[in-house]
py3Dmol code that shows the C-alpha trace and the ligand (Angstrom):
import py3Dmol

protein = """\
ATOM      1  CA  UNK A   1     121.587  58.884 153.483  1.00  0.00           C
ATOM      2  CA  UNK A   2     123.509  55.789 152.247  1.00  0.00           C
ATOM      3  CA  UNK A   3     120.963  54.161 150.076  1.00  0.00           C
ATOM      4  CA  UNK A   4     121.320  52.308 147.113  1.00  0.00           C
ATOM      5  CA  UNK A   5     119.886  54.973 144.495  1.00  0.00           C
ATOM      6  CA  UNK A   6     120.413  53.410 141.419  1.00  0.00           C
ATOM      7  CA  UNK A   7     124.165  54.027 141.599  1.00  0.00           C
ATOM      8  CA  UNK A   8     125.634  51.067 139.978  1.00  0.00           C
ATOM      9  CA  UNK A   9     128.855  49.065 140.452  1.00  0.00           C
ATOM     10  CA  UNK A  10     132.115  49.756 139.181  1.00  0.00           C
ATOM     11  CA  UNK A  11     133.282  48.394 136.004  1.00  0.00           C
ATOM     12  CA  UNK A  12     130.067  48.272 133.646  1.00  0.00           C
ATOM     13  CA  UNK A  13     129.200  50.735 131.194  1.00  0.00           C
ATOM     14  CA  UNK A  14     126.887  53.337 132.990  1.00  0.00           C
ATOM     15  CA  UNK A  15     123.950  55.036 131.322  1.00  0.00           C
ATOM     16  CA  UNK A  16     122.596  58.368 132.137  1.00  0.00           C
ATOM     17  CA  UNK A  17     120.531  57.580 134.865  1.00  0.00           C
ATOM     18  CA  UNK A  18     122.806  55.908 136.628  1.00  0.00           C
ATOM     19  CA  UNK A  19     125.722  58.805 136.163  1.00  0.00           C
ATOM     20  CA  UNK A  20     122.727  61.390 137.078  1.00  0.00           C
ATOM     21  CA  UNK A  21     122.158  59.407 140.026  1.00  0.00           C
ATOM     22  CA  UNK A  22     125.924  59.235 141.311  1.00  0.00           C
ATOM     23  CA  UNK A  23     125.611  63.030 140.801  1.00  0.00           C
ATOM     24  CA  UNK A  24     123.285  63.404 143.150  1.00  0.00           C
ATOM     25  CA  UNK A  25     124.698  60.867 145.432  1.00  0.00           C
ATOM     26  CA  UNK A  26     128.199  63.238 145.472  1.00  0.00           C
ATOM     27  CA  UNK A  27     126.341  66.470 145.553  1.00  0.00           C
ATOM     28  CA  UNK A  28     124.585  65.070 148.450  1.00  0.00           C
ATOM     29  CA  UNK A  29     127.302  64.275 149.856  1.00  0.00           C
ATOM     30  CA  UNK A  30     129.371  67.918 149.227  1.00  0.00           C
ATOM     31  CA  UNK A  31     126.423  69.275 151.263  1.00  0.00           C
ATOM     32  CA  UNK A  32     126.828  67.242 154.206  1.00  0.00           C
ATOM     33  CA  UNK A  33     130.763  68.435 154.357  1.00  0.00           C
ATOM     34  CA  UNK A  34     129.266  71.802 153.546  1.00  0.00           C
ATOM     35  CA  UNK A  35     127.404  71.547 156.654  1.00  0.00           C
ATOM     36  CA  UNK A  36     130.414  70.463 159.136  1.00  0.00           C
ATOM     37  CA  UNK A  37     131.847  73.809 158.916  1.00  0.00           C
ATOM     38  CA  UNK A  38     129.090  74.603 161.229  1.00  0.00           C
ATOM     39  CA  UNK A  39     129.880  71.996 163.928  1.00  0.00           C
ATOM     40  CA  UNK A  40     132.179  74.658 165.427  1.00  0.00           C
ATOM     41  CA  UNK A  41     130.443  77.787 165.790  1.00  0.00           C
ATOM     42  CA  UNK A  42     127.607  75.070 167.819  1.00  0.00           C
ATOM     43  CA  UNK A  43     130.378  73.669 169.984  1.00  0.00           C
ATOM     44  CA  UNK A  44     131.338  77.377 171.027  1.00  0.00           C
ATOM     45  CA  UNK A  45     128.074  78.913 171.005  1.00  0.00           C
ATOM     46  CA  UNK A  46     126.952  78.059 174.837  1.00  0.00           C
ATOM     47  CA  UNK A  47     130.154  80.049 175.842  1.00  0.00           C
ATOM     48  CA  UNK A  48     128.892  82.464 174.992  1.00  0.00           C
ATOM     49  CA  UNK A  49     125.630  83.031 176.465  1.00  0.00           C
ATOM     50  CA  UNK A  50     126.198  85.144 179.821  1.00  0.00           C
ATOM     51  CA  UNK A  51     123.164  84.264 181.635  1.00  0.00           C
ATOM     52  CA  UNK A  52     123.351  80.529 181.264  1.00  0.00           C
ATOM     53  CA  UNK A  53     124.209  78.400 184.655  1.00  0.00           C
ATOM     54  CA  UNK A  54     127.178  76.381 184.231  1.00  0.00           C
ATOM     55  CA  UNK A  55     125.470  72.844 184.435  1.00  0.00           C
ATOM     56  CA  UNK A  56     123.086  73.876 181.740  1.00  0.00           C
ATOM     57  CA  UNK A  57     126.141  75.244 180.041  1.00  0.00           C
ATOM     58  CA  UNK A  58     128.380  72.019 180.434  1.00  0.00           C
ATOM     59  CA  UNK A  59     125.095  70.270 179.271  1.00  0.00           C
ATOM     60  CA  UNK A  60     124.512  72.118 176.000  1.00  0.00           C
ATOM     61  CA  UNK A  61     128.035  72.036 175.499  1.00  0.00           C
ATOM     62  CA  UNK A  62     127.914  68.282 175.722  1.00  0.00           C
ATOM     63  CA  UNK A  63     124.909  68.226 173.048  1.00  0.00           C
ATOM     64  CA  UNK A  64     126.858  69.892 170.773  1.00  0.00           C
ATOM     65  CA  UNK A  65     130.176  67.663 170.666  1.00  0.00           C
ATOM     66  CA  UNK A  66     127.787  64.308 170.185  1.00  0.00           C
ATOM     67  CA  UNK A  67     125.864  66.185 167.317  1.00  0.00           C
ATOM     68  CA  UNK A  68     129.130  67.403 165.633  1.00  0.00           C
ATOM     69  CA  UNK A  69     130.744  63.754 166.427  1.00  0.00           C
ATOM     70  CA  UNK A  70     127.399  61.949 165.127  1.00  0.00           C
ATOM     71  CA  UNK A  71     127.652  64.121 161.986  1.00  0.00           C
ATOM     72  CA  UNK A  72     131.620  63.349 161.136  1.00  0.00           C
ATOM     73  CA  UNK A  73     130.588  59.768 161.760  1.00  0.00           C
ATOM     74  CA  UNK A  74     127.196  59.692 159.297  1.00  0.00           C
ATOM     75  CA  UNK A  75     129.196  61.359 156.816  1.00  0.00           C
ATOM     76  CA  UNK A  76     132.403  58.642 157.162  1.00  0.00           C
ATOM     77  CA  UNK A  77     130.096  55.534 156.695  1.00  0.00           C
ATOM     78  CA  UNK A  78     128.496  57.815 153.492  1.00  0.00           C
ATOM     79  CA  UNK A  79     131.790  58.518 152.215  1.00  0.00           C
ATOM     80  CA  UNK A  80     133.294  54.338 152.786  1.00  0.00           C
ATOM     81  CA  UNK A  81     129.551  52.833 151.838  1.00  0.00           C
ATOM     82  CA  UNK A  82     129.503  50.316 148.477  1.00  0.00           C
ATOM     83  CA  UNK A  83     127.595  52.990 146.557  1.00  0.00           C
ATOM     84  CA  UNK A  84     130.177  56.137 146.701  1.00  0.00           C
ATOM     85  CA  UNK A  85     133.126  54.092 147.021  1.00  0.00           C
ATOM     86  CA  UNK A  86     131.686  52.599 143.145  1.00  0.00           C
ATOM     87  CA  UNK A  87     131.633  55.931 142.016  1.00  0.00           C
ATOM     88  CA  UNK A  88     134.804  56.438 143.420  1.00  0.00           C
ATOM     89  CA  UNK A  89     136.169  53.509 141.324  1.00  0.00           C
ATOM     90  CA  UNK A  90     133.844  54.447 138.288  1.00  0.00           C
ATOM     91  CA  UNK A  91     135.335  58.030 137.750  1.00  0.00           C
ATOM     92  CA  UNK A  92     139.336  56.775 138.160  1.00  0.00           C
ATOM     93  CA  UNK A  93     138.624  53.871 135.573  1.00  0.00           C
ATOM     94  CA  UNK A  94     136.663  56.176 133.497  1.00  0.00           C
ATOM     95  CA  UNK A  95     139.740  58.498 133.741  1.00  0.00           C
ATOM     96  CA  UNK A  96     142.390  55.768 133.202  1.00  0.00           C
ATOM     97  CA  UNK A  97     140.384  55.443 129.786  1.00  0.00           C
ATOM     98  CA  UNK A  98     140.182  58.829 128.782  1.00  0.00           C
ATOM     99  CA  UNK A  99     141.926  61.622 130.469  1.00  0.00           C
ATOM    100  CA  UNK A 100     139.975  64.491 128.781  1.00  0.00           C
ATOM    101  CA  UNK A 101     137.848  66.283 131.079  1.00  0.00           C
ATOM    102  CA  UNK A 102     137.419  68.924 129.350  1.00  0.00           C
ATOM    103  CA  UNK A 103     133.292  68.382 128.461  1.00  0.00           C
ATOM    104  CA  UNK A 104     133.197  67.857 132.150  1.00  0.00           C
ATOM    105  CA  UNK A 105     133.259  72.111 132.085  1.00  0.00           C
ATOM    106  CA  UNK A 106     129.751  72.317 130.840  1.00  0.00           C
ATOM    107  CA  UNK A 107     128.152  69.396 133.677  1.00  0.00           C
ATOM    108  CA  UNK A 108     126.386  71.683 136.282  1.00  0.00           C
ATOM    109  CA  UNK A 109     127.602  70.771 139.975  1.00  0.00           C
ATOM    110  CA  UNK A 110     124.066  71.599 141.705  1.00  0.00           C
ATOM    111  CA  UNK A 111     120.685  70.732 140.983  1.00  0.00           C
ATOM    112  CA  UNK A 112     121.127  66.858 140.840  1.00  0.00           C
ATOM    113  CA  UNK A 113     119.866  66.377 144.063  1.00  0.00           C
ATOM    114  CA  UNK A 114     116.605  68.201 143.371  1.00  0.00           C
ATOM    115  CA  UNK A 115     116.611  67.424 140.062  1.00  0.00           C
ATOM    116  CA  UNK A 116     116.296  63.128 140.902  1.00  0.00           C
ATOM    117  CA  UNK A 117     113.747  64.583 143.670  1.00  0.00           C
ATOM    118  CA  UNK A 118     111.673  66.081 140.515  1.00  0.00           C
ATOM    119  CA  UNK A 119     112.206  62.705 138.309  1.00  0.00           C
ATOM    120  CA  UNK A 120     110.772  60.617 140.651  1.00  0.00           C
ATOM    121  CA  UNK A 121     108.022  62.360 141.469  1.00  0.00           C
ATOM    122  CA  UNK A 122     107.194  62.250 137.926  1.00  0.00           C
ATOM    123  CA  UNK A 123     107.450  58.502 137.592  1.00  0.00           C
ATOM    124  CA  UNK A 124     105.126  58.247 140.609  1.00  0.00           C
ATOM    125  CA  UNK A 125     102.436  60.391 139.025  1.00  0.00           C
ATOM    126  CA  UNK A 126     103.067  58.854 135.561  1.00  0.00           C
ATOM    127  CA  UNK A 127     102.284  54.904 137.645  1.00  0.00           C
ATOM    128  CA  UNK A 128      99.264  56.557 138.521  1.00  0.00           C
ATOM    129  CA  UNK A 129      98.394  57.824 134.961  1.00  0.00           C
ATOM    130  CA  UNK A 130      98.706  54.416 133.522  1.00  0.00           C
ATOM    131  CA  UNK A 131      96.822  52.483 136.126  1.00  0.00           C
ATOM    132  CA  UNK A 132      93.829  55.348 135.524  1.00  0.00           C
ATOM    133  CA  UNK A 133      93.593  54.856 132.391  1.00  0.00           C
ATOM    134  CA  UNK A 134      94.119  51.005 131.415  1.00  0.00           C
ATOM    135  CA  UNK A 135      90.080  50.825 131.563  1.00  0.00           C
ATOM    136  CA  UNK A 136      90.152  53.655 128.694  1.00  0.00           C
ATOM    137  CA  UNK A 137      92.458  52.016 126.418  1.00  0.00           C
ATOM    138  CA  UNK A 138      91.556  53.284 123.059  1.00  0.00           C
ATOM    139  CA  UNK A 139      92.685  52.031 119.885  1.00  0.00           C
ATOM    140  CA  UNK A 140      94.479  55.105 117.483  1.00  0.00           C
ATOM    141  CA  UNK A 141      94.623  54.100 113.943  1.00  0.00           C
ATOM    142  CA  UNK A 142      96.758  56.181 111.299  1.00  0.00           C
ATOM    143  CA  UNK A 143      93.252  57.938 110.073  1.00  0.00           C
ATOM    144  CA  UNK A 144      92.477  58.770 113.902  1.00  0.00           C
ATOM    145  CA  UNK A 145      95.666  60.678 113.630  1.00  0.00           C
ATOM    146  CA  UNK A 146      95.270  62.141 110.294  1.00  0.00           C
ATOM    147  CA  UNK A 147      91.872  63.454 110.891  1.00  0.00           C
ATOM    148  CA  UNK A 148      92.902  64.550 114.600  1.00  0.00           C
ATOM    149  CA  UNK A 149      95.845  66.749 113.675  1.00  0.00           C
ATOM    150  CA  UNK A 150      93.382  68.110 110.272  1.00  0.00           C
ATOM    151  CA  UNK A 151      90.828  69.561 113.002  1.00  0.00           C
ATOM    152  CA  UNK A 152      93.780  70.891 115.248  1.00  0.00           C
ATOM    153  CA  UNK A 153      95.385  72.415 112.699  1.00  0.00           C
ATOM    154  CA  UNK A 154      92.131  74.034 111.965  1.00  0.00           C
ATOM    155  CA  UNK A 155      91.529  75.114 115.304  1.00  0.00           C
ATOM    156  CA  UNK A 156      95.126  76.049 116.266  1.00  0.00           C
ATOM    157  CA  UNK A 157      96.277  78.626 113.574  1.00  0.00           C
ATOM    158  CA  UNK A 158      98.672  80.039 115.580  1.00  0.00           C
ATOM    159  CA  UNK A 159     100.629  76.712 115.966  1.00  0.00           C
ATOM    160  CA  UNK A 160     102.516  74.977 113.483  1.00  0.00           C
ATOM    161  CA  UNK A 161     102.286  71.450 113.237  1.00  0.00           C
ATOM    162  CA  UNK A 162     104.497  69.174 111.156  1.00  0.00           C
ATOM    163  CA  UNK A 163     104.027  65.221 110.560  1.00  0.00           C
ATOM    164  CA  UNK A 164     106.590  63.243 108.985  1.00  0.00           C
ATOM    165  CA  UNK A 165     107.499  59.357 108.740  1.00  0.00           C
ATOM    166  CA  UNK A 166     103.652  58.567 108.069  1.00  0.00           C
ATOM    167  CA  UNK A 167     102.389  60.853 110.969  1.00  0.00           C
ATOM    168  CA  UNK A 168     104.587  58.800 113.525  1.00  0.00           C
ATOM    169  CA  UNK A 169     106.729  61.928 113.982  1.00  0.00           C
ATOM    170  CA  UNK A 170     104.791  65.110 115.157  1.00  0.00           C
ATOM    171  CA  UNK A 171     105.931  68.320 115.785  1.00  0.00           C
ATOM    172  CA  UNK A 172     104.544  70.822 117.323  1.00  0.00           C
ATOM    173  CA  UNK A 173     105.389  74.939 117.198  1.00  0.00           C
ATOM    174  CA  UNK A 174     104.963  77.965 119.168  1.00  0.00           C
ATOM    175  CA  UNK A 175     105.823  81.104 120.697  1.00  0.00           C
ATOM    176  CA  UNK A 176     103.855  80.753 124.532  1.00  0.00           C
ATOM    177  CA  UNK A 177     104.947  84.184 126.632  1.00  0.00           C
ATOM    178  CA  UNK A 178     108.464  85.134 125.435  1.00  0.00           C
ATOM    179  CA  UNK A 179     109.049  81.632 125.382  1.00  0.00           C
ATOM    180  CA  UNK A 180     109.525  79.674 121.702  1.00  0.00           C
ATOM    181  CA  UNK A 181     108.416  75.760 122.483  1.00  0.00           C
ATOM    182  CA  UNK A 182     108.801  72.772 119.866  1.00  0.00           C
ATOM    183  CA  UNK A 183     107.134  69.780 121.514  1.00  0.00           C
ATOM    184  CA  UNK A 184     107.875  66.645 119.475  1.00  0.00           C
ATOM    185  CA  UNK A 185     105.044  63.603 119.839  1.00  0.00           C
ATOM    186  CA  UNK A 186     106.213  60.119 118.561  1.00  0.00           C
ATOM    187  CA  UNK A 187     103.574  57.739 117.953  1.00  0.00           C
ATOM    188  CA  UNK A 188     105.310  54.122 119.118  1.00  0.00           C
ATOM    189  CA  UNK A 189     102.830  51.083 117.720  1.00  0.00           C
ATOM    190  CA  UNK A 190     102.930  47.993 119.250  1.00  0.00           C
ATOM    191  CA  UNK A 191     102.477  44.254 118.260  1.00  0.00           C
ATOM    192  CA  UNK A 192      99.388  43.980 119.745  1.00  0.00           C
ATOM    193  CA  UNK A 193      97.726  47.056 118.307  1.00  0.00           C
ATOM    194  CA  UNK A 194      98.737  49.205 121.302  1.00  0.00           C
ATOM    195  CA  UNK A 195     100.428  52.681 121.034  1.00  0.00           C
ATOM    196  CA  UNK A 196     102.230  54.529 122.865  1.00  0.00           C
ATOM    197  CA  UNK A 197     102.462  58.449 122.705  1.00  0.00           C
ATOM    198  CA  UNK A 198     105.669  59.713 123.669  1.00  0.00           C
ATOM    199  CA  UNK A 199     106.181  63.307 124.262  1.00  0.00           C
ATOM    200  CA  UNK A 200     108.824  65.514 124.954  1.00  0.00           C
ATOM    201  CA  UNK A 201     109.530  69.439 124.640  1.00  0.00           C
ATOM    202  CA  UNK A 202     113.058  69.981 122.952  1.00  0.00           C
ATOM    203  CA  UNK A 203     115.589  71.621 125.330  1.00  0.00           C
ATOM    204  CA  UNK A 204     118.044  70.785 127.715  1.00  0.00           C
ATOM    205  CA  UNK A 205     117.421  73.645 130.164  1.00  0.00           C
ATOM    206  CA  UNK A 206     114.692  74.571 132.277  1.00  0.00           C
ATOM    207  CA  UNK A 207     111.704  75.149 131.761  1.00  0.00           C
ATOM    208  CA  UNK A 208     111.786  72.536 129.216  1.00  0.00           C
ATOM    209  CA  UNK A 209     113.002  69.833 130.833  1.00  0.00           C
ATOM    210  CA  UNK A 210     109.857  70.756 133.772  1.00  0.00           C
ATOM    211  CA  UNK A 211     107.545  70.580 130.388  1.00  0.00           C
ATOM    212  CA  UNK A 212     108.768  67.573 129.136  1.00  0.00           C
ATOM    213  CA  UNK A 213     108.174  65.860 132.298  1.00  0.00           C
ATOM    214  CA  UNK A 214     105.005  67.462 133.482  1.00  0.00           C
ATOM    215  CA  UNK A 215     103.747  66.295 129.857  1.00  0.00           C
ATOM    216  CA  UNK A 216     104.890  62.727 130.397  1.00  0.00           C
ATOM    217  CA  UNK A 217     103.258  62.498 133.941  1.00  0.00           C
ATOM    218  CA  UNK A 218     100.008  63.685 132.533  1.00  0.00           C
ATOM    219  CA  UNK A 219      96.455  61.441 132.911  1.00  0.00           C
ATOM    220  CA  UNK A 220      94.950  59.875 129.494  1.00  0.00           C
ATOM    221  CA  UNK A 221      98.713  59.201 128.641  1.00  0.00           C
ATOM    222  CA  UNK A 222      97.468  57.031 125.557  1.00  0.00           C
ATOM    223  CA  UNK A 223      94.621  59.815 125.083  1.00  0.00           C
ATOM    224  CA  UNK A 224      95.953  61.509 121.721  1.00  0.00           C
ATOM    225  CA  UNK A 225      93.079  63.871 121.567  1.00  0.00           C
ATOM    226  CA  UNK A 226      93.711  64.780 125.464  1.00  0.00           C
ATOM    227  CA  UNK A 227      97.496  65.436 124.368  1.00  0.00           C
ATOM    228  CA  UNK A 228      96.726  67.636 121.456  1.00  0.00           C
ATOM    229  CA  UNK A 229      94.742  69.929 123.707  1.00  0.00           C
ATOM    230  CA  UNK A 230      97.289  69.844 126.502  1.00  0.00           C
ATOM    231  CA  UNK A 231     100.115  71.156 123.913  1.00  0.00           C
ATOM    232  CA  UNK A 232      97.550  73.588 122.660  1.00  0.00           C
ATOM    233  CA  UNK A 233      97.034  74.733 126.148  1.00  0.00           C
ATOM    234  CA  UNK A 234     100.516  75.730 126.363  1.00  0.00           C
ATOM    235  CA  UNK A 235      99.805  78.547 123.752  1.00  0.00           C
ATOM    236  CA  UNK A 236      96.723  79.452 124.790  1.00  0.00           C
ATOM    237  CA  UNK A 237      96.929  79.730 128.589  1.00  0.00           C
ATOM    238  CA  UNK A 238      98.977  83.034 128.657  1.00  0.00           C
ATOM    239  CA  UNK A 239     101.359  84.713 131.652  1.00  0.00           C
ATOM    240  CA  UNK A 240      99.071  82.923 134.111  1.00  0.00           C
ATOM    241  CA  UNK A 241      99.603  81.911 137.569  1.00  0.00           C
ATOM    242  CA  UNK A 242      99.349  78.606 139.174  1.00  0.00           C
ATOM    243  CA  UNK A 243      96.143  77.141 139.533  1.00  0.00           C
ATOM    244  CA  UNK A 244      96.865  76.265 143.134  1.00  0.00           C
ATOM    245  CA  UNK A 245      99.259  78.174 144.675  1.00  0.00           C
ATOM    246  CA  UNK A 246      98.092  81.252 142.699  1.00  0.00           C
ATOM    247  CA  UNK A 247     101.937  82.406 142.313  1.00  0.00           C
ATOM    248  CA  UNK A 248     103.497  83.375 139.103  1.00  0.00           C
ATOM    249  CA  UNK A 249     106.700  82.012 140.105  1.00  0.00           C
ATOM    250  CA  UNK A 250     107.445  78.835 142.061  1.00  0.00           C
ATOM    251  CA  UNK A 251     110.952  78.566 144.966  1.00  0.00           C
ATOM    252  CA  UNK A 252     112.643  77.467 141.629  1.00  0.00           C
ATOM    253  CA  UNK A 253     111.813  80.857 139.617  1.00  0.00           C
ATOM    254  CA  UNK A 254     109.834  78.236 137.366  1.00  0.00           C
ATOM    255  CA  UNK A 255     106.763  79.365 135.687  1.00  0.00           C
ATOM    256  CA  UNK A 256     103.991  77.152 135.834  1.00  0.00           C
ATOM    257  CA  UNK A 257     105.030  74.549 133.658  1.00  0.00           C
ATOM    258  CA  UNK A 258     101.824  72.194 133.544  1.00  0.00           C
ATOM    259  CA  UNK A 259      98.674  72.014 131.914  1.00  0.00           C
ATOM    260  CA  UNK A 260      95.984  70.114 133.349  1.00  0.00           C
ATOM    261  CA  UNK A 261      91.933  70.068 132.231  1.00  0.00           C
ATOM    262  CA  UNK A 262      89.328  69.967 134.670  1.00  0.00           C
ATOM    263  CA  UNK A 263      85.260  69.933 133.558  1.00  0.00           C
ATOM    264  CA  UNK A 264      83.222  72.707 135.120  1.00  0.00           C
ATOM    265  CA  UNK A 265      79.149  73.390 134.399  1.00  0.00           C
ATOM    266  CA  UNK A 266      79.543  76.257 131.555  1.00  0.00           C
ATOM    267  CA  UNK A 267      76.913  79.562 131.270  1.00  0.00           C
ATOM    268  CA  UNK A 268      74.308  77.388 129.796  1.00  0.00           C
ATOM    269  CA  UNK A 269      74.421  74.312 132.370  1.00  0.00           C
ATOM    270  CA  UNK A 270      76.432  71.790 129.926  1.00  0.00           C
ATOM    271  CA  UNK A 271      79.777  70.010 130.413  1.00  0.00           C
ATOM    272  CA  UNK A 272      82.593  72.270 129.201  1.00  0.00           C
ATOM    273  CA  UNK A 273      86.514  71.009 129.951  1.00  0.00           C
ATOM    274  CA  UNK A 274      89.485  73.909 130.636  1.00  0.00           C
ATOM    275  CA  UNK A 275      92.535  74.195 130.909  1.00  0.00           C
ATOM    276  CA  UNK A 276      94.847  75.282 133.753  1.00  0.00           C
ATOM    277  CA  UNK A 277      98.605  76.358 134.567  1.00  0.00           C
ATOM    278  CA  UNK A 278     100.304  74.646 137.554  1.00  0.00           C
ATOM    279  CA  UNK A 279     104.124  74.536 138.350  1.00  0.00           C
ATOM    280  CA  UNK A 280     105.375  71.499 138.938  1.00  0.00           C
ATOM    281  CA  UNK A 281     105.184  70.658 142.551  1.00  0.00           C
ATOM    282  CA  UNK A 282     101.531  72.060 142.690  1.00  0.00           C
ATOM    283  CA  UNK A 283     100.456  69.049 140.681  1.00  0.00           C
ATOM    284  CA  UNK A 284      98.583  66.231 142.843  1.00  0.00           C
TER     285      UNK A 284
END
"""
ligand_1 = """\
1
ZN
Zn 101.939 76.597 142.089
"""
view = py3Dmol.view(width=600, height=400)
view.addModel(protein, "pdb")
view.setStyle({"model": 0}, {"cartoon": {"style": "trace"}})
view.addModel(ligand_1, "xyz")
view.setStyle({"model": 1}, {"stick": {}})
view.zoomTo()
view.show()
């Protein structure tokens, strides 16, 4: 429970991760009190079973009071460990400096916990993106691009697609479902000839946030091509279910909110690549 989970020490400037992080860390820890309130009812509970001896009554009894004590003592050592006391210190400094609180109204209190949970299981898949596909690193000059986004836009009618700074800055358009999406590509070129395609949908609520990570954790992640026909996928794959679970919805009321190819043997016995829905946890 108390690990160090990126929460930093007092005193420094924090960045978003790190206040996400002592989010969770405190929501995590409002559970665990959450969960005391039901140390009583357990401690009572054998009293009131009839038919139980009284040895194996004294005995459950007896489980119950070291549970309930081992819980009020896991959460003290939570609640005086480096990492919570730092946030403790964090939030009265940050006060001290400015008392305002009042764009504290629009911070959710749930959903850090899960939503670190999600973020990390992104990174992980992302790691395993990159090391994939380091033996297919292609080059992507600025006529690669040009002539790329020509034949999409051909294709893909029924999305707009906008370049700007010298087709560095895409943007991409659509109504998928009920749902409008603007997914915005920016084309990052190294030193060394390198690039690096980041890609994010705009939105600071679910489902976008899902999309904009199960984008980022996606195979080929230097593949422009393979990126161009997973935003297209978006649009075309319509009120589907998951791929693997086969549900519409996932425990989150999320719709599937990744696209991922996969090559089958078409009608006439050659290659053909499609697309499929998944939510988010259904991805490998
Ligand atoms: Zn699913």
């Amino acid at each position: 429970m108390a690990t160090n989970d990126g929460v930093s020490q007092p005193g420094a400037e924090w960045d978003e991760a790190q206040c996400k992080a002592a989010l969770a860390r405190l929501e995590q820890l409002q559970e665990d009190l959450a969960n005391l309130r039901l140390n009583l009812p357990r401690v009572v509970e054998p009293f009131t079973s009839h038919s139980t001896s009284s040895p194996a009554m004294f005995q459950a009894f007896k489980k119950s009071v070291v549970a309930s004590q081992n819980d009020i003592r896991s959460i003290r050592n939570h609640w005086h460990s480096q990492d919570v006391q730092s946030i403790f210190e964090h939030t009265t400094q940050s006060l001290n400096k400015n008392s305002d609180l009042t764009a504290s109204a629009n911070v959710p209190r749930y959903g850090w916990v899960k939503a670190q949970t999600k973020e990390k299981e992104a990174a992980r898949r992302k790691n395993d993106g990159v090391q994939k596909l380091e033996d297919t690193v292609v080059n992507l000059t600025n006529e690669d691009v040009t002539r790329d986004i020509l034949e999409f836009q051909k294709t893909h009618t029924n999305i707009k697609a906008l370049t700007k700074d010298d087709n560095q800055n895409l943007l991409f358009q659509f109504v998928a479902g009920s749902v409008k999406l603007r997914i915005r590509v920016v084309i990052e070129r190294e030193a060394n000839g390198r690039h690096k395609l980041n890609a994010e949908c705009l939105g600071t609520v679910e489902p976008f946030l899902a999309i904009t990570r199960c984008i980022s954790s996606r195979p080929k992640v230097k593949d422009f091509k393979y990126l161009l026909d997973m935003i297209a996928a978006y649009k075309n794959i319509k009120g589907t279910s998951c791929a693997k679970c086969s549900r519409l919805i996932d425990n989150a009321a999320l719709i599937p909110t990744a696209r991922r190819s996969k090559q089958i043997i078409g009608a006439n016995g050659t290659p053909e690549i499609v697309w499929e829905a998944f939510h988010e946890g259904c991805l490998d």
